[in-house]
C-alpha positions in Angstrom: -16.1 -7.6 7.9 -14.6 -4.4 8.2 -11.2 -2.4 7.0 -10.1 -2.5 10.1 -10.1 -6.0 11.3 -7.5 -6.7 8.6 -5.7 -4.0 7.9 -2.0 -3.3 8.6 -1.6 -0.4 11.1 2.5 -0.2 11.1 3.4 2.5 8.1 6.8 4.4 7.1 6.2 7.7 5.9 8.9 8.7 3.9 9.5 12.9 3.5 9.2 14.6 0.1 12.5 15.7 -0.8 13.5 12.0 0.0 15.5 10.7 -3.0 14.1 7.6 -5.1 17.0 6.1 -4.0 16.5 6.2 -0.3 12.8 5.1 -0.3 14.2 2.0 -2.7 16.5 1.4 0.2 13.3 2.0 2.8 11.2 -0.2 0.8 13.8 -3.4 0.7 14.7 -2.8 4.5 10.9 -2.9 5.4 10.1 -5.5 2.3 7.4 -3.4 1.3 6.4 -2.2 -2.7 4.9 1.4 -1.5 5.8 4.0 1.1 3.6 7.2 1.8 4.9 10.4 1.4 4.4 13.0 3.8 3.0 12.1 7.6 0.4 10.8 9.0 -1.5 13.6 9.7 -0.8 15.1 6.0 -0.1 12.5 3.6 0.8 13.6 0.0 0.7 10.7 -2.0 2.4 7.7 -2.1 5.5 5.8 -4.2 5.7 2.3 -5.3 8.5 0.4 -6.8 7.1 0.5 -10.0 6.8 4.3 -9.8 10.6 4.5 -9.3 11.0 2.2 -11.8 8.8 3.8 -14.7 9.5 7.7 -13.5 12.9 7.7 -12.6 15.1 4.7 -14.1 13.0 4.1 -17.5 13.5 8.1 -17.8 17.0 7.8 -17.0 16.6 9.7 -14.5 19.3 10.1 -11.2 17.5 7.9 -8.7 20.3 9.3 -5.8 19.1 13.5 -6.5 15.2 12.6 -8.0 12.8 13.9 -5.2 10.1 11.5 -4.0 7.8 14.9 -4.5 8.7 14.7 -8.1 7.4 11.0 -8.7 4.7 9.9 -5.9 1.3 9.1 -6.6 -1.7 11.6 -6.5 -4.3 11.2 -5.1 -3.7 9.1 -2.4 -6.7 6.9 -2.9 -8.2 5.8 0.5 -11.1 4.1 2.5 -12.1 4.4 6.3 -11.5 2.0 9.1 -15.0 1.5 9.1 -15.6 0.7 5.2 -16.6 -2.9 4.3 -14.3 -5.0 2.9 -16.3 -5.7 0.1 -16.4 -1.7 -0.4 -12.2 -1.2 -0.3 -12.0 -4.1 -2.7 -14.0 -2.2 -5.0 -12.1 1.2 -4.4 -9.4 -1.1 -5.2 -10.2 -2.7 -8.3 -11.9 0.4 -9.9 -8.3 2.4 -9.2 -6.0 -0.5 -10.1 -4.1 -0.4 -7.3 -2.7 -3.0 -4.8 -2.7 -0.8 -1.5 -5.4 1.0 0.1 -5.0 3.7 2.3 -6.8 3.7 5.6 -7.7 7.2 6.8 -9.6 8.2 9.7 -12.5 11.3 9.1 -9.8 14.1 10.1 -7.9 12.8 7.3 -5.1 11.4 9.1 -3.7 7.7 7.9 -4.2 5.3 9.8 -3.2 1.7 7.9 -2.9 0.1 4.5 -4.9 -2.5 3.3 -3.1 -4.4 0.5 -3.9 -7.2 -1.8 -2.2 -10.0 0.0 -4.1 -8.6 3.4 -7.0 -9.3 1.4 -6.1 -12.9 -0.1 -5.2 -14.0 3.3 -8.1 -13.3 4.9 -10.7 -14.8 1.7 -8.6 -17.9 1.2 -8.8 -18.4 5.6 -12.3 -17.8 5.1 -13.8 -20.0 2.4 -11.7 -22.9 3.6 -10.7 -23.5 0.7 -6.8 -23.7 1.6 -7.9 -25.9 4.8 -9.5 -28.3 2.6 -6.6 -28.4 -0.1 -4.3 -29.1 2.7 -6.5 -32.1 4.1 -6.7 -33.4 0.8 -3.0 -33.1 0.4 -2.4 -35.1 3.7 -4.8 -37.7 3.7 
């Protein structure tokens, strides 16, 4: 199967000199723990929650003036459209990271892949929820 039968193809870029403040707010309006920074053409890196939380409130840092430049992720670690599953998950799990971004060969970002994309899709497939839920109602 590939990336991009699963993948999630609706991202929020949020711009550099966005405050850690405002892509907190992003992130609880869109329920998301990550937002790119920069567009899709040129993405720079990306912030998760726990980036604002370790690099701007553990520091003590102001989240309402801290940059989103000053506390994204680099690099912005990323498989094709065209990669196997099997392959992102490795990308994945040799980074430690929970979202994988999807980037065409210009570059350009396409989609996310994220863990629960992935544990949808594996526990669907090896019926192993079906048959839990049979189990459960018989």
């Amino acid at each position: 199967m590939k990336v991009s039968e699963i993948m999630s193809r609706f991202v929020d870029f949020a711009a550099p000199e966005d405050s850690a403040k405002a892509l907190a707010e992003l992130m609880g309006d869109l329920d998301v723990g990550a937002v790119p920074v920069g567009t899709a053409e040129e993405p720079l890196g990306v912030v998760t929650d726990r980036d604002i939380l370790y690099r701007v409130v553990a520091r003590g840092l102001d989240p309402a003036t801290t940059p989103a430049r000053d506390i994204l992720s680099t690099p912005l670690i990323a498989c094709s459209p065209d990669d196997d599953l099997d392959a992102a998950m490795d990308l994945m799990a040799a980074h430690h990271i929970r979202r994988l971004a999807v980037r065409e060969r210009d570059g350009a970002m396409v989609g996310w892949v994220t863990l629960s994309d992935l544990s949808r899709k594996l526990l669907l497939e090896t019926k192993t929820v079906e048959t839990a839920l049979r189990e459960l109602s018989a």
